[in-house]
C-alpha positions as CSV (number, residue, x, y, z in Angstrom):
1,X,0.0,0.0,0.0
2,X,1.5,3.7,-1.2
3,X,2.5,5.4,2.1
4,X,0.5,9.1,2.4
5,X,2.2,12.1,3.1
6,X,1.9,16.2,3.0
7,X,4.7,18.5,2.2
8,X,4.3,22.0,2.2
9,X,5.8,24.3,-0.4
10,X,7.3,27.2,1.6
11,X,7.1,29.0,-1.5
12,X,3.8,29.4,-2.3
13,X,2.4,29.4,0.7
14,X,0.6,33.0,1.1
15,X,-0.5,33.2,4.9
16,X,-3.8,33.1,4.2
17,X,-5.0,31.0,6.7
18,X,-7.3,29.0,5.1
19,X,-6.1,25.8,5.5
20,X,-6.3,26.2,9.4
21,X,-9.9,27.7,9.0
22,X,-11.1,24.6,6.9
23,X,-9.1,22.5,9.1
24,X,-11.3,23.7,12.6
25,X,-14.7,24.2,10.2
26,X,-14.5,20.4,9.0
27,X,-14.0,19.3,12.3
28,X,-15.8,20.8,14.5
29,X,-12.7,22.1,16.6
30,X,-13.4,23.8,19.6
31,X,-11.3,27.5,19.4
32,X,-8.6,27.0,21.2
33,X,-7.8,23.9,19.2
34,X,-5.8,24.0,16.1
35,X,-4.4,20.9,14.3
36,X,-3.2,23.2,11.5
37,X,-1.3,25.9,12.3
38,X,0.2,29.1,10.0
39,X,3.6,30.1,11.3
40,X,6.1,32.9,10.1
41,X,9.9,32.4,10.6
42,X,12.7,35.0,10.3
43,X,9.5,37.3,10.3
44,X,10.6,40.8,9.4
45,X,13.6,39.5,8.0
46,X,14.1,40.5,4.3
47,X,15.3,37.8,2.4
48,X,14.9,35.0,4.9
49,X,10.6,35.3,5.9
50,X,9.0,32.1,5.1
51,X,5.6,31.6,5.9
52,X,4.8,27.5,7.1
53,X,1.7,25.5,7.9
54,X,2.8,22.8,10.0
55,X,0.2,20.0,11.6
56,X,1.2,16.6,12.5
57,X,3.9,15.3,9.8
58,X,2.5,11.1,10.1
59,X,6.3,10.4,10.7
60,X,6.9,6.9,9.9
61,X,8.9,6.5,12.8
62,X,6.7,8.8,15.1
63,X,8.4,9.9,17.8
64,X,5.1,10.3,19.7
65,X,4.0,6.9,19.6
66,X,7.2,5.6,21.5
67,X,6.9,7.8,24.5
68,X,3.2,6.9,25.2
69,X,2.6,5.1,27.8
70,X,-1.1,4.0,27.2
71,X,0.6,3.0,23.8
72,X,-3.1,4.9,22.6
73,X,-1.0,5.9,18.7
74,X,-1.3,3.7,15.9
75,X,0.2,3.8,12.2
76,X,-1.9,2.8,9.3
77,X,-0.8,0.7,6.9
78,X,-0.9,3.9,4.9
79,X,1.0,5.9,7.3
80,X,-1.7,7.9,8.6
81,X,-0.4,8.3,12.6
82,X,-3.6,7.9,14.5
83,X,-4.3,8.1,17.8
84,X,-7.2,6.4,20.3
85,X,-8.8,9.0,22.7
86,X,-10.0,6.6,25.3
87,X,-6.8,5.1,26.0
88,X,-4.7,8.6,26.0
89,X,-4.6,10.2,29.8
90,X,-3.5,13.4,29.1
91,X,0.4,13.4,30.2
92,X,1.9,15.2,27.3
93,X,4.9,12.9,26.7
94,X,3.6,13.0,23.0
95,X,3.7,16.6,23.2
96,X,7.2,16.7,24.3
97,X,8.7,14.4,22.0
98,X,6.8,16.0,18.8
99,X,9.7,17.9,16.9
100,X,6.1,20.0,15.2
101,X,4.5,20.6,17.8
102,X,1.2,19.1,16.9
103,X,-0.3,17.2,19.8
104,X,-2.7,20.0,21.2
105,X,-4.7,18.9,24.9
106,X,-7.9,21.1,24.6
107,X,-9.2,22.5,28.1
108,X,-13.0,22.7,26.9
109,X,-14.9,20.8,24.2
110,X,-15.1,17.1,23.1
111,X,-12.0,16.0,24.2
112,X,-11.0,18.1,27.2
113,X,-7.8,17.0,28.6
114,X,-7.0,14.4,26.2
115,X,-4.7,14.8,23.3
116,X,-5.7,16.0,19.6
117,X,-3.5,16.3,16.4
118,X,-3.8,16.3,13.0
119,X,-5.6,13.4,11.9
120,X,-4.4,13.9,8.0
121,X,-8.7,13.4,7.7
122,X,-8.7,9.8,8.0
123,X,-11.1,9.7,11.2
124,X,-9.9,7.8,14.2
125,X,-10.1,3.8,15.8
126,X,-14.6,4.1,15.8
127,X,-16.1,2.7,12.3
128,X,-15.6,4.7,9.7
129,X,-17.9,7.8,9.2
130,X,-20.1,6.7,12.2
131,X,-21.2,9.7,14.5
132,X,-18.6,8.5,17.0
133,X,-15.9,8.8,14.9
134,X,-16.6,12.5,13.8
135,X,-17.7,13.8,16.8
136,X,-13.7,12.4,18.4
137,X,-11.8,13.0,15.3
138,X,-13.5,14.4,13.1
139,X,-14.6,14.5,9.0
140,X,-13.1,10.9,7.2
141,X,-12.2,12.5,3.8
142,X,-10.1,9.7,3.3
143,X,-12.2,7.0,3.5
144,X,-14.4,9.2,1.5
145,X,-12.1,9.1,-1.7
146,X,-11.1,12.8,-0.9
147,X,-8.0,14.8,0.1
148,X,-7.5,16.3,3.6
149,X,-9.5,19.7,3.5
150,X,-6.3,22.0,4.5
151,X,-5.1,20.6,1.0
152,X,-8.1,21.5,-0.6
153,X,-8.9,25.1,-0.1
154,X,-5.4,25.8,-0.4
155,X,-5.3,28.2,-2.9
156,X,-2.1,28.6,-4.1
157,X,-1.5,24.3,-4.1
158,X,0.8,24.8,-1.2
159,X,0.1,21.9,0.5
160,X,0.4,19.0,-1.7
161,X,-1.1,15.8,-0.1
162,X,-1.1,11.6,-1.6
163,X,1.0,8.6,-2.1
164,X,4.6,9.8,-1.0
165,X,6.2,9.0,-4.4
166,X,3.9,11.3,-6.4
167,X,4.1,13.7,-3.6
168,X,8.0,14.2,-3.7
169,X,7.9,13.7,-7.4
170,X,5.5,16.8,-8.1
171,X,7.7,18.9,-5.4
172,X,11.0,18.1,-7.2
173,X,9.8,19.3,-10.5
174,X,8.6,22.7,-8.6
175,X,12.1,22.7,-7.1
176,X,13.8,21.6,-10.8
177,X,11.8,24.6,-12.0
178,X,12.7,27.4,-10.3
179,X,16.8,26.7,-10.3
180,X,16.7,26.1,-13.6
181,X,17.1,22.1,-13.3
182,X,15.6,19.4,-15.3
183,X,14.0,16.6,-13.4
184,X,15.1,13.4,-15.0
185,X,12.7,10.4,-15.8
């Protein structure tokens, strides 16, 4: 099975925040919670400010999954990193050991206390597109045939989202284009 994965092309990104909108609006997200987030680095900078949208990368070696101890994260044969609610306990090893800093631990809503992240719109451990599913994790675009919604609305193409290969392929050729390069076959 092709392993999924998101890259984010720095330069096209716009800060438009739409990804992060889409992200809360298809899931229901309570305020405080963001799985998506827009970030600005060197920001004033000239030259050097890059704009990023960084959620949960589905690492295939998560670092997040080793340090739980309730073992509640799972990886898909896909590579979606998942995550079961009822078995997390709230005590932000995952959080630590995240080099993104995606696992968020919302103080009001659905899942006070326990840990939420980026779900890459694949659902969660409930059957697929039941009411307990969405209301824990959220929309299953996946299963639905779809991409993740932050991909989606992105405006610009930005976020590039599918099977890994095509993924790095299509990034490479942006890359080869603007140096000048020419991507062999």
């Amino acid at each position: 099975m092709a392993r999924l994965t998101f890259i984010l092309d720095t330069e096209r990104c716009i800060e438009c925040f739409a990804c992060t909108v889409a992200c809360a609006q298809a899931h229901d997200l309570p305020i405080e919670t963001n799985r998506r987030r827009v970030i600005t680095l060197h920001e004033g900078v000239e030259g050097k400010e890059t704009t990023h949208s960084v959620a949960c990368m589905h690492c295939a070696d998560a670092p997040c999954a080793h340090v739980c101890p309730e073992e509640c994260f799972y990886i898909r044969e896909d590579g979606v990193v998942l995550h079961d609610k009822s078995k997390c306990i709230g005590c932000k090893h995952c959080l630590h050991a995240c080099p993104f800093g995606a696992p968020h631990f919302p103080e009001q809503g659905f899942s006070a206390g326990v840990m939420d992240k980026c779900t890459l719109c694949a659902g969660g451990p409930s059957p697929t597109n039941s009411e307990e599913e969405r209301k824990l994790y959220g929309q299953n675009r996946i299963a639905e045939g779809k991409v993740p919604i932050c991909a989606a609305v992105c405006a610009t193409n930005a976020l590039l989202v599918g099977d890994a290969d095509e993924v790095y392929s299509i990034y490479k050729k942006r890359l080869d284009a603007r140096t000048g390069m020419t991507s062999e076959a």
